[in-house]
C-alpha positions as CSV (number, residue, x, y, z in Angstrom):
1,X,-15.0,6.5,3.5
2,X,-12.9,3.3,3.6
3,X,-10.8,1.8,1.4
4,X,-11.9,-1.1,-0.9
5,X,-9.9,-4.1,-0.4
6,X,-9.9,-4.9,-4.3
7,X,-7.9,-1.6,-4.5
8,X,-5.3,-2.5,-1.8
9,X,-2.3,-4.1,-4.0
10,X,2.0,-4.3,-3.0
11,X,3.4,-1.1,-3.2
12,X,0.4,1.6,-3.5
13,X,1.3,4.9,-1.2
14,X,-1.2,5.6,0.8
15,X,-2.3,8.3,3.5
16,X,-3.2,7.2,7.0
17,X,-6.0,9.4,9.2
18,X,-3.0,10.3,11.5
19,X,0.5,10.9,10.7
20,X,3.9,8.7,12.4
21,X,6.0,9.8,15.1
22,X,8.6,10.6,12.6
23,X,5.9,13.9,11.0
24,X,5.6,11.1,7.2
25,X,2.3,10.6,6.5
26,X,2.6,8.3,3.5
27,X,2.8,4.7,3.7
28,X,3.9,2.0,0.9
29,X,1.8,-1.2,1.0
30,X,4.8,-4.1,1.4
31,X,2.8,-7.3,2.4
32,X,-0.9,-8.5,1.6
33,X,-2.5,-11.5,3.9
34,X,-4.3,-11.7,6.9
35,X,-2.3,-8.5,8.4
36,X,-1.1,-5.7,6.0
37,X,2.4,-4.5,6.7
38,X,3.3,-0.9,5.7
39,X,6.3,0.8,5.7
40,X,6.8,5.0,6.4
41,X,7.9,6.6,3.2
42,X,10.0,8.6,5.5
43,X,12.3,6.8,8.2
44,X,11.3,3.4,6.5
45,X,9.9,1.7,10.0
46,X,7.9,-1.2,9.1
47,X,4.5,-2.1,10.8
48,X,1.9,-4.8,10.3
49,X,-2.0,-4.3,11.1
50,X,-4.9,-6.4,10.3
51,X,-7.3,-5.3,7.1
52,X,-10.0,-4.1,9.2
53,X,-7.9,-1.6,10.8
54,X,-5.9,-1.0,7.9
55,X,-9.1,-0.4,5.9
56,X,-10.5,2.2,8.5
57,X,-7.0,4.0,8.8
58,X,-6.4,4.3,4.8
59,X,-7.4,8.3,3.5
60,X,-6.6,8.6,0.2
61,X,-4.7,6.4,-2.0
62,X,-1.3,8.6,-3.1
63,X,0.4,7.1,-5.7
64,X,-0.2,3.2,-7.8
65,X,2.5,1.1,-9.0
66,X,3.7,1.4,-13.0
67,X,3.4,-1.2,-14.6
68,X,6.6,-2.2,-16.3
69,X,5.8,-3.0,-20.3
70,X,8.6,-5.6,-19.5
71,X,7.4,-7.3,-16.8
72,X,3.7,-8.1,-18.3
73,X,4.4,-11.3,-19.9
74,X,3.3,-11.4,-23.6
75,X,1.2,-13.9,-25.6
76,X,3.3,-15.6,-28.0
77,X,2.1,-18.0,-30.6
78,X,4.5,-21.4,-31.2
């Protein structure tokens, strides 16, 4: 089952169907556009594939980003 695109966001780990010449099989999500770049968890090589092909490749999302209680920018009445 593919991966829905509203789910794809910078730095997720995911699992591709088939694992990189290096034997990593987890990927961290490093650009968002027209192509989606990746980078191997492993040896850290760097690739870019477009969203169709990166939606048919993705298995299982590994791990989400934490969101930092710092960075979320809070409400503040003047």
């Amino acid at each position: 089952m593919p991966i829905a695109m509203h789910e794809v966001q910078l730095d997720i780990v995911v699992q591709l169907r088939k694992p990189h010449a290096c034997g990593g099989n987890a990927w961290r999500v490093v650009r968002l556009g027209a192509d989606i770049g990746v980078r191997c968890e492993q040896c850290q090589h760097r690739i870019l594939m477009p969203r169709s092909d990166f939606e048919r490749r993705v298995t299982v999302i590994l791990a989400r980003p934490s969101l930092n209680p710092g960075s979320v920018p809070q409400n503040q009445d003047v």
